[in-house]
N, C-alpha and C positions, 0 to 999 in steps of 0.2 A: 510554267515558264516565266520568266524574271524580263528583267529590263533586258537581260542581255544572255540569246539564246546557248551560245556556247560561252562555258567559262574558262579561263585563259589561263596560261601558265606566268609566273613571273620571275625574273631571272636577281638575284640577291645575293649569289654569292659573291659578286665584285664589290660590294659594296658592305660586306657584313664578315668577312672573315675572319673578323672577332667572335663570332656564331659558331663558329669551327671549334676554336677553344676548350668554350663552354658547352660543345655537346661533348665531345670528347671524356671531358672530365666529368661530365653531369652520367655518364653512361657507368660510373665506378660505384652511383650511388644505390645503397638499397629501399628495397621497395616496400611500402606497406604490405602489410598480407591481407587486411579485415575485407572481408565483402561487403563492399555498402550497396544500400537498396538504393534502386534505380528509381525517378518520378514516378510518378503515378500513372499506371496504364501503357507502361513503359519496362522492359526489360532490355538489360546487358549483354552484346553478343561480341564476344572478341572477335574481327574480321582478319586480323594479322594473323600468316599462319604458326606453328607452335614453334616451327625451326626455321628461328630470321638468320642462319649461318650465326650467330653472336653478336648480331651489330643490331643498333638502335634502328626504331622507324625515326628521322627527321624531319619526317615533312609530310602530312596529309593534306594535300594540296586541290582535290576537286573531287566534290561528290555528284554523281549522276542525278541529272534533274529529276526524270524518273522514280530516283530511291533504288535502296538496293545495291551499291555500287559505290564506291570510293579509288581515288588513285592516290599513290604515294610513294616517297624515298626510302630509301633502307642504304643504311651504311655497308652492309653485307649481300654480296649476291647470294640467296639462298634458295636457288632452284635448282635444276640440273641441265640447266639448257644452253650452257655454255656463256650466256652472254654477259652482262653487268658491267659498270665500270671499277674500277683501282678504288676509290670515294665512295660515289652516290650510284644505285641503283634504280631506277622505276619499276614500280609494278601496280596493278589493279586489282581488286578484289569486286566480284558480280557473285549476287544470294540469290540463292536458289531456293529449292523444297529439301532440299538436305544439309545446306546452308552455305559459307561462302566460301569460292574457289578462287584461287589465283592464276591471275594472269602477267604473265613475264612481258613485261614491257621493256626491257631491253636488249637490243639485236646484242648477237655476236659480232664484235671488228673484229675487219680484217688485219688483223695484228696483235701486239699485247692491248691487254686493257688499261692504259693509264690516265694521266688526267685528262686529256683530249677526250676521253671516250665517255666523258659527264653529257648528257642529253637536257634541254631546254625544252620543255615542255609547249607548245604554242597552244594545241586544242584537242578534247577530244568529242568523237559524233555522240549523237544524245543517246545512243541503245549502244553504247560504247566499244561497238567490234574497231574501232582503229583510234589511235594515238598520233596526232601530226606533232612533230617536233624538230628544233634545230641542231646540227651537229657537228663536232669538227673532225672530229675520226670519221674512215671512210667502214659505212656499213655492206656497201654493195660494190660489186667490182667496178662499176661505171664511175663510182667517185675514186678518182685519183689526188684532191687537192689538199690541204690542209686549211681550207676557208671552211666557210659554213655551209650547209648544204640542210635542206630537207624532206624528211621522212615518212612517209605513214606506216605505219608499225601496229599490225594486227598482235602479232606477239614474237617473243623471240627470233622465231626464224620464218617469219615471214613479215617481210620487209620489202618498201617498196620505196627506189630513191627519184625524188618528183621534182628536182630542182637543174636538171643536168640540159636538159632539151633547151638550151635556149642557147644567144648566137656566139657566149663568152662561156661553156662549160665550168673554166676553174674560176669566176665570177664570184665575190664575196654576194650571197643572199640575206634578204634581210624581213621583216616584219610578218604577215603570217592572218590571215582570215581566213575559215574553212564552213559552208554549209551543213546544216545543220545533219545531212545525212553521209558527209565526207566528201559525194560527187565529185565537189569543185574545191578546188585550195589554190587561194591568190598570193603571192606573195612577189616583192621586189628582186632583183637583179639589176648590178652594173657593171659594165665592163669594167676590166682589171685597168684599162691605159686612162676611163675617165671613168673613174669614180662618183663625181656627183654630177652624172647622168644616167641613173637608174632607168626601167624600165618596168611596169608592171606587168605579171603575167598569170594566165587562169588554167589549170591542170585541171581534166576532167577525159574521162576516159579514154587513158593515155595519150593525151591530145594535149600540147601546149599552144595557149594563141595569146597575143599579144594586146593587152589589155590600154593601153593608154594612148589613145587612140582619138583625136579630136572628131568635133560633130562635121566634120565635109568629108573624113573616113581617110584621113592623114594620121601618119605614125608621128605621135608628139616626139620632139629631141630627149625629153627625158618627162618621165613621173612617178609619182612615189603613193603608195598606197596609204587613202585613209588621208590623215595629215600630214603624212610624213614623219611622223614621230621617231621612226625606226630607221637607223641610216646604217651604211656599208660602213667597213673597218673597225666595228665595233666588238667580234669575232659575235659570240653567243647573247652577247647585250645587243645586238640586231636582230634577233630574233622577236622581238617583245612585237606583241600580237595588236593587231586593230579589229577586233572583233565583230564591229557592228559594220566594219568597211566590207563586208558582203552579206547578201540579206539571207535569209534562213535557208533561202530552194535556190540558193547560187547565181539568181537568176539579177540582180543588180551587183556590180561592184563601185562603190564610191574610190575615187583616186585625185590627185592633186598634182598641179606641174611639180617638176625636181626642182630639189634645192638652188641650184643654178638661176633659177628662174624670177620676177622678180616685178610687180606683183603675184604671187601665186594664184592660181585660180582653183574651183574645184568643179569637178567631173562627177556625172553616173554614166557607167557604162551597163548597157541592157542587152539580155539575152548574146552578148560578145557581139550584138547587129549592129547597134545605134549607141551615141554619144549624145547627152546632154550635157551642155552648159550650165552651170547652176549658178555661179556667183556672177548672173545678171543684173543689172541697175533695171528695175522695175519701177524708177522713178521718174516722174516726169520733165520733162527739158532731157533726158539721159537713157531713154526706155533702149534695153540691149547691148549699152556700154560696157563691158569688164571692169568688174572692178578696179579701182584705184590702190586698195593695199591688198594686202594677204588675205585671203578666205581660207580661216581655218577650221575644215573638219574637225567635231567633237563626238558626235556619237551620230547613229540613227538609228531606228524605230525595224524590228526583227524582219520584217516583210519590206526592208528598204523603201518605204512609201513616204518618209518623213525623215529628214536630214536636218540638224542643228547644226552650223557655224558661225565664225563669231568673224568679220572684218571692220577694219575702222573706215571703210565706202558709205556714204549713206546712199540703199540700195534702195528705198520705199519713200513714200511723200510723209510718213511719219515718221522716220528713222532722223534721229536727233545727229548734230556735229560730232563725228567722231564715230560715229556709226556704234555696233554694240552685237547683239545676239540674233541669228535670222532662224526662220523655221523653211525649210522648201518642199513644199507639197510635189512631189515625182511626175505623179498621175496627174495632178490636172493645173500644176505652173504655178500654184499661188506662192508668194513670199511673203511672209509676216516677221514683224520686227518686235521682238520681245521685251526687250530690254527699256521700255519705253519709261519717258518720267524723267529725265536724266538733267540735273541738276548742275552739274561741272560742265564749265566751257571747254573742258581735254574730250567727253564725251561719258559716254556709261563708263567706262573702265573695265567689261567684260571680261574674269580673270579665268573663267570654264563654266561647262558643264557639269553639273554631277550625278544626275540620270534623269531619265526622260522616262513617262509611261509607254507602253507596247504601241499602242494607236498613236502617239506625239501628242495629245491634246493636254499634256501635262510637261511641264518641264523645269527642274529645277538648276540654278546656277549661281556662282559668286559673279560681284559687281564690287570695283571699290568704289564706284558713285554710290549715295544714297538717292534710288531712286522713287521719283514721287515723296523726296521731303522724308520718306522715312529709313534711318539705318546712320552709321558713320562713316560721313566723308574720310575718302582715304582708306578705307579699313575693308574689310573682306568679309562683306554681306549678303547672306544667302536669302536668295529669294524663288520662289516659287510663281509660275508662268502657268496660266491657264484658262480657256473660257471668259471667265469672270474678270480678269486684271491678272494685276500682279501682288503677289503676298509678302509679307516681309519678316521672317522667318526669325533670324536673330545675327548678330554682329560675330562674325566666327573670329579666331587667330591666326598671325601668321605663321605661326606653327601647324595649323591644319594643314596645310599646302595637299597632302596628299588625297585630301576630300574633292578637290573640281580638277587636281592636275595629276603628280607626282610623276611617274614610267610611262603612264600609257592607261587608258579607258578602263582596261579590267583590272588595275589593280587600286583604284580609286576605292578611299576608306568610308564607303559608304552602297546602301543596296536600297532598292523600291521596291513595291509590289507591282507585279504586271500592270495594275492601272493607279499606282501612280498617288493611290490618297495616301499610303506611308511611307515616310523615307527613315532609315537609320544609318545612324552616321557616330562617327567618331569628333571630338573636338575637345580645342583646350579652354576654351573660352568658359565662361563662367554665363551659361545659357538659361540657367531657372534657380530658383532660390535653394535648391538645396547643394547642401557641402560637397563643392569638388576638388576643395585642398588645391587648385591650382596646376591638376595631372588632366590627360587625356580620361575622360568621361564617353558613356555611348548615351546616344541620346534618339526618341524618337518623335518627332513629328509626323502627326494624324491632319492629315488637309482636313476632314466633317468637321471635325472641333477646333482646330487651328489652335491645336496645341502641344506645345513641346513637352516630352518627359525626359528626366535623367533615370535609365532605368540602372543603372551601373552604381549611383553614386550611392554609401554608406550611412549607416546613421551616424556612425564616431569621426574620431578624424583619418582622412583618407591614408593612403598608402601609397607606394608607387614602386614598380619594376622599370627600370632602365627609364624614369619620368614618365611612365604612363599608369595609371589606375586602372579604367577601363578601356578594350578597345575590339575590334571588329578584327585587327589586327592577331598575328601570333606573340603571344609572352613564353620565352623559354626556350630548349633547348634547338629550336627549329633552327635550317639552315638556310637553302634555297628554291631555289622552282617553287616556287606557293602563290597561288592566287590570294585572295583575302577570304578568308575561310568564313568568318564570322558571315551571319545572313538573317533574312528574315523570309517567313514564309509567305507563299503566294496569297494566303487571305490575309495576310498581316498580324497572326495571332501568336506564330514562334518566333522568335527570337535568339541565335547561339551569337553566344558571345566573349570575353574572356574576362576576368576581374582580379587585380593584386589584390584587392579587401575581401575582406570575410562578409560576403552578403546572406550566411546563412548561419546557425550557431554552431554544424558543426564542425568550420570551415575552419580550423585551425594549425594549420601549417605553415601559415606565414609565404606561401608562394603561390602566385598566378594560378587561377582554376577556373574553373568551366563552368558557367553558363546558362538555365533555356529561361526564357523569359515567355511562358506562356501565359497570353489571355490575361495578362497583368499581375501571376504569379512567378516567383523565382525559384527554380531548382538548383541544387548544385548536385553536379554531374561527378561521381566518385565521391571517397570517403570524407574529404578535406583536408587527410591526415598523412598523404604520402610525403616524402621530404624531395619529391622534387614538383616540377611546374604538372598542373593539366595540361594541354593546348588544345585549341580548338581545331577541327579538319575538315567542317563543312556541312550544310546542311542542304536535304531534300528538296524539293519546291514543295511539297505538301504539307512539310514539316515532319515527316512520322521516321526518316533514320536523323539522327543529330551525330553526328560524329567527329568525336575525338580523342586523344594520344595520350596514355599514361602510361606508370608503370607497376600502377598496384594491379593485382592480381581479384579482378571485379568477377570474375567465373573462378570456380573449382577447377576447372581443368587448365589454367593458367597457371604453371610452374616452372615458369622460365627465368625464375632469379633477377627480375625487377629489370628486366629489357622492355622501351616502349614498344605499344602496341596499338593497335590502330582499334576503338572502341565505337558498336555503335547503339545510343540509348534508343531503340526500337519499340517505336508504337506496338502492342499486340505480340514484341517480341517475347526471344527464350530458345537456344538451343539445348535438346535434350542430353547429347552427345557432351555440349561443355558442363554439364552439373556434377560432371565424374571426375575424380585425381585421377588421373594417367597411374596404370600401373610400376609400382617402382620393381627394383630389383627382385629377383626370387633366391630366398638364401634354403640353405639346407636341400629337404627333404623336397621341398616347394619346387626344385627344378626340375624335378626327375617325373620324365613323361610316363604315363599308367603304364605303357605299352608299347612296344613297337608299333610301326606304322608305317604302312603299305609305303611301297615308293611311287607317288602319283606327279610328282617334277621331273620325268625322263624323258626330253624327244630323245629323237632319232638322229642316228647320223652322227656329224662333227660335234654334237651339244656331249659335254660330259659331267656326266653327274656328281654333283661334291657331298651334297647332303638330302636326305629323303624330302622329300614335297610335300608330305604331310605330319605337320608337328602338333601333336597334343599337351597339354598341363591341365591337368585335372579335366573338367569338364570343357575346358576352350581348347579351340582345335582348328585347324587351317587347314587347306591344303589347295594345291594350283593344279588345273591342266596343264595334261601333256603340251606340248608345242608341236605343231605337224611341219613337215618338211614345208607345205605348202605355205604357209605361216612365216616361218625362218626366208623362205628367198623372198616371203613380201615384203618381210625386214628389211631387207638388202637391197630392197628393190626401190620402196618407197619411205624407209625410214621412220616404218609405224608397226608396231606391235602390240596385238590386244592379248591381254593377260586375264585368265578368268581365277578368282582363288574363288572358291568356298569357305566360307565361317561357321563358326557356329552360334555367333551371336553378335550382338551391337560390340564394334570396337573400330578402331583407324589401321586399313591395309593400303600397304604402302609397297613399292617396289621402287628398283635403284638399278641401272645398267654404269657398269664402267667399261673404261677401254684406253690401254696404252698411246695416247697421242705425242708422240717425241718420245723425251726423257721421261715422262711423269705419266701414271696412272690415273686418270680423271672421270667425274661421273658426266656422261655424257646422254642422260637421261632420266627422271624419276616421274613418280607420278601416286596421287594418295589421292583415296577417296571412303568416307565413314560411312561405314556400315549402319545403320540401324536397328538392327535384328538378322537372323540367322539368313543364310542365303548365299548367294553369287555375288559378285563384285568384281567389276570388267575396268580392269585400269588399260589405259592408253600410252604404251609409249613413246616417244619420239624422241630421234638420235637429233643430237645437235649439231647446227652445220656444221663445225668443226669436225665429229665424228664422219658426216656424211662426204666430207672431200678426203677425209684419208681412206676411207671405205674407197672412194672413186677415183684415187691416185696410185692405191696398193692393190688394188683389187681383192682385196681380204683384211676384215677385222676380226676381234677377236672381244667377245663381250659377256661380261661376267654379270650377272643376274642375282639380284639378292629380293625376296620379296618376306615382308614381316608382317604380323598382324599384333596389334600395341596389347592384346590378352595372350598372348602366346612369347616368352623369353626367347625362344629360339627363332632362327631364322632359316626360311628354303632357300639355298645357295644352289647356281646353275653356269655354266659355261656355254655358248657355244660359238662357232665360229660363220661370219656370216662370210660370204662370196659374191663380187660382183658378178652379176650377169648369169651366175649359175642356181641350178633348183636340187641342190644336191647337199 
């Protein structure tokens, strides 16, 4: 676990549609083919599955703290579960003992799929059974509006819409906190006639209550979650998440009066019982006053016990003119003033936070005061808060901006360990004597030695992609929804990162790659040598999956003509199943089965048989159970059918239902899972909502069954016709 228990979604496509361009085109280019060996102790497992529909991955956007687990974009919907958008897709990949499955993260709308129907990712829970996200297409019949609304999205067709119960339904929604187990999800609403008087609100099974709420147990006129960062009318740019504004077990939410309001104050609301005041003057002459200016939420500590804001009140008897950075203890009232030392008669200059340890007894932030004499007046100096004093770290750029502020907490270019002795961070500044050519560098500071490293920067002269060298940041052909991929692990020893320079020899391609910076050694992640970008997609809190996006073909069973793919360099890894080329075509003599072969694909009843059930080639051989009548009305009934094939050895079986919905014939279902060795193989189907309302509007569909196994050329082809309500 990190500074920051759930990792966030970030919303970039308003601001990067130049991104659009160049994945587009960057998707024409081909791919290296060489297999590069993986670090040491470490092996290559493609997590994207082998059929992304034709379209690029975009965006690897969060990986499960756990391990194991990555979410990400795809230009193409490639499931069969009806849903995706026009653009961008979601979806999720969780590893298993046989290795990694997908998961369709996005619903079917109720209507076409076009731009509207792109999803904004806010959070997902740490053992990853649900996805909260923002959206403007309606997923569920309750949403009628064309505002934002949001989701929690187990997988394609189970969906659940969480933003509807409040006192303005078609109500623009906005920002987005979710506990660590999904329970609870906080997020803002305002009415449509007044806008900037939002209201906050806490969803927890199926219960909405009303979150902003003052300490004498009065409904505030308005408040807005967290800082407020996230405001209404911004359609899906409101959705951008305040992460740490609810504690890990749902059980505090931090919130702040609405924009309206003026000095702002800030709030914990507990257990939805009780309200505290937080931004009290604790000073003497003043003890219980409110603040005088804004108190602005920055982050707080997983277990909501420690809250950082920043106002210019002096709230403590040591808190200097102009006030600066506070700490406030939840549990037992204390306020500390961090920011202390401050030199300029304006006050500290307190320009953010940039992460705190898990406990709060660490905290790092920019100040354009130089405080305690050391740092540049006026200039954006990071310092570090702890115990002992205050540290003074180095004189950042203002071009960093995105390190203490940028969108919003989670997408800030820079990470901690749990407790806080390492931070890495992105910047342009020129922070240790070696060569940074004047480009974004990553850099890491060790609080035990109080000392900075450039681990990014080159021995030659630097390089730079779109002006950055190195960065925590994405280089290349990514789009949007991405948290900040780049990371460090929870003892402090990995490192993923990105680098325009060749930090290895045989990094010679000339474009952005990948990364691990272990234990003070450098890896690079792939050949060096594809012609287009690595990207980075996230790493583990343990460090042991590192993952990220290319388009060379790093497994043998990667033959998909240089479409990215979601990669992960795996501690201990290696799938057996990927060290095989997929079988190609069978020409001549090669297709013709030994033998005839029993018909074992035949229900009963309205199912009508196209082709036999069991297909042989040479020694590979398939074949499916029958289907029982009882089977077929469960179909019909419940929208799931289990399918058992027989193999005869390790290969990929796969089956595929269609079904005429309108004008068009569409797959309204699939489902693949690899074999290892000879045996059974029990695939799961399920009709897509869409299939399941025509099924329940016509009372009869009509579904065409194809099931293949990747060592056998032919295919078991089946028909049958399902019936509402009947067993016949």
């Amino acid at each position: 676990m990190r500074a920051l228990p759930i990792r966030v979604g970030r919303i970039r496509y308003v601001l990067r549609f130049g991104a659009w361009a160049l994945a587009v085109s960057v998707s024409l280019a081909c791919a290296g083919t060489a297999v590069a060996g993986a670090p040491p102790g470490r092996a290559y497992e493609r997590v994207t599955p082998a059929d992304k529909g034709g379209g690029d991955i975009v965006s690897a956007w969060h990986a499960r703290p756990a391990g194991g687990g990555v979410s990400y974009a795809g230009f193409s919907a490639f499931d069969a579960s009806g849903g995706g958008a026009a653009l961008i897709s979601e979806y999720s990949s969780v590893r298993d003992s046989d290795g990694w499955n997908l998961i369709d993260r996005h619903p079917v709308t109720l209507g076409p799929a076009g731009f509207l129907s792109v999803l904004a990712p806010v959070a997902l829970t740490d053992d990853y059974s649900l996805m909260f996200a923002g959206a403007l297409a309606p997923y569920a019949p309750g949403d009628t509006d064309a505002v934002t609304d949001f989701y929690a999205i187990q997988n394609a067709l189970n969906v659940t819409l969480l933003s509807n119960d409040v006192p303005d339904p078609t109500a623009e929604n906005a920002a987005g906190a979710v506990s660590g187990d999904g329970s609870h999800f906080a997020f803002q609403s305002a009415p449509t006639a007044t806008p900037d008087q939002p209201q906050v609100f806490d969803v927890h099974g199926g219960t909405t209550d009303v979150v902003g709420i003052d300490p004498g147990g009065t409904e505030l006129p308005s408040a807005s979650l967290g800082g407020g960062r996230a405001q209404q009318g911004l359609g899906l740019i409101g959705t951008l998440a305040e992460p740490s504004a609810m504690s890990r077990d749902g059980s505090r939410i931090f919130f702040s009066d609405g924009p309206s309001v003026s000095p702002r104050q800030l709030y914990v609301r507990e257990d939805l019982t009780s309200t505290t005041q937080i931004s009290l003057s604790q000073r003497t002459g003043s003890v219980g006053d409110p603040a005088d200016s804004n108190a602005d939420f920055q982050m707080a500590t997983p277990d909501g016990g420690n809250v950082f804001f920043i106002s210019g009140s002096q709230l403590t008897d040591d808190a200097t003119l102009g006030g600066g950075l506070y700490r406030y203890n939840v549990d037992t009232g204390a306020l500390d003033y961090l920011s202390t030392g401050s030199t300029d008669p304006g006050g500290a200059a307190v320009q953010g936070v940039v992460r705190v340890s898990d406990d709060g007894s660490r905290a790092y932030f920019v100040a354009n005061d130089a405080l305690g004499g050391n740092g540049t007046l006026g200039q954006p100096n990071l310092y570090m808060a702890d115990g002992s004093g205050l540290t003074f770290i180095g004189t950042l750029s203002s071009q960093d901006s995105g390190v203490w502020s940028g969108s919003g907490e989670g997408t800030r270019i820079a990470k901690a360990t749990p407790d806080g002795s390492r931070l890495v961070f992105t910047s342009f500044a020129d922070l240790t004597p070696d060569n940074d050519g004047g480009f974004s560098q990553v850099y890491l500071y060790d609080a035990g030695t109080d000392e900075t490293t450039c681990i990014s920067c080159p021995e030659g002269t630097p390089t730079n992609f779109q002006g950055q060298g190195g960065t925590l940041d994405e280089l290349g052909n990514t789009l949007f929804l991405s948290s900040i991929p780049g990371d460090i692990s929870d003892d402090g020893q990995v490192i993923l990162f990105q680098s325009n320079d060749a930090l290895d020899p045989n990094d010679s391609n000339n474009q952005p790659d990948v990364y691990l910076w272990e234990s003070g050694a450098l890896h690079l992640l792939g050949s060096g040598s594809s012609a287009s970008p690595g990207i980075i997609g996230g790493l583990s809190d343990d460090g042991n999956d590192a993952f990220f996006m290319t388009r060379e073909s790093l497994v043998p069973a990667d033959q998909d003509a240089g479409i990215y793919d979601v990669y992960d360099a795996r501690v201990g890894g290696g799938l057996a199943d990927q060290q095989q080329i997929p079988a190609g075509p069978c020409q001549g003599d090669e297709c013709k089965p030994d033998a005839p072969a029993p018909t074992q694909f035949n229900p009963p009843g309205s199912m009508d048989l196209i082709s036999h059930g069991n297909q042989t080639v040479g020694a590979a051989a398939f074949s499916v159970q029958r289907i029982s009548a009882a089977a077929r009305s469960r179909f019909a009934r419940t929208g799931r059918l289990a399918l058992r094939v027989r193999v005869s050895g390790a290969g990929l079986v796969s089956a595929r239902a269609l079904a005429r919905l309108g004008a068009r014939k569409r797959v309204v279902s699939s489902a693949a899972r690899t074999a290892r060795g000879g045996g059974t193989v029990k695939l799961t189907l399920r009709l897509s909502r869409a299939a399941r309302a025509r099924l329940h509007a016509t009372r009869r569909l009509k579904v065409a069954l194809r099931v293949s196994y990747s060592e056998v050329q032919r295919a078991s082809r089946a028909e049958l016709t399902l019936r509402r309500g009947a067993d016949r």
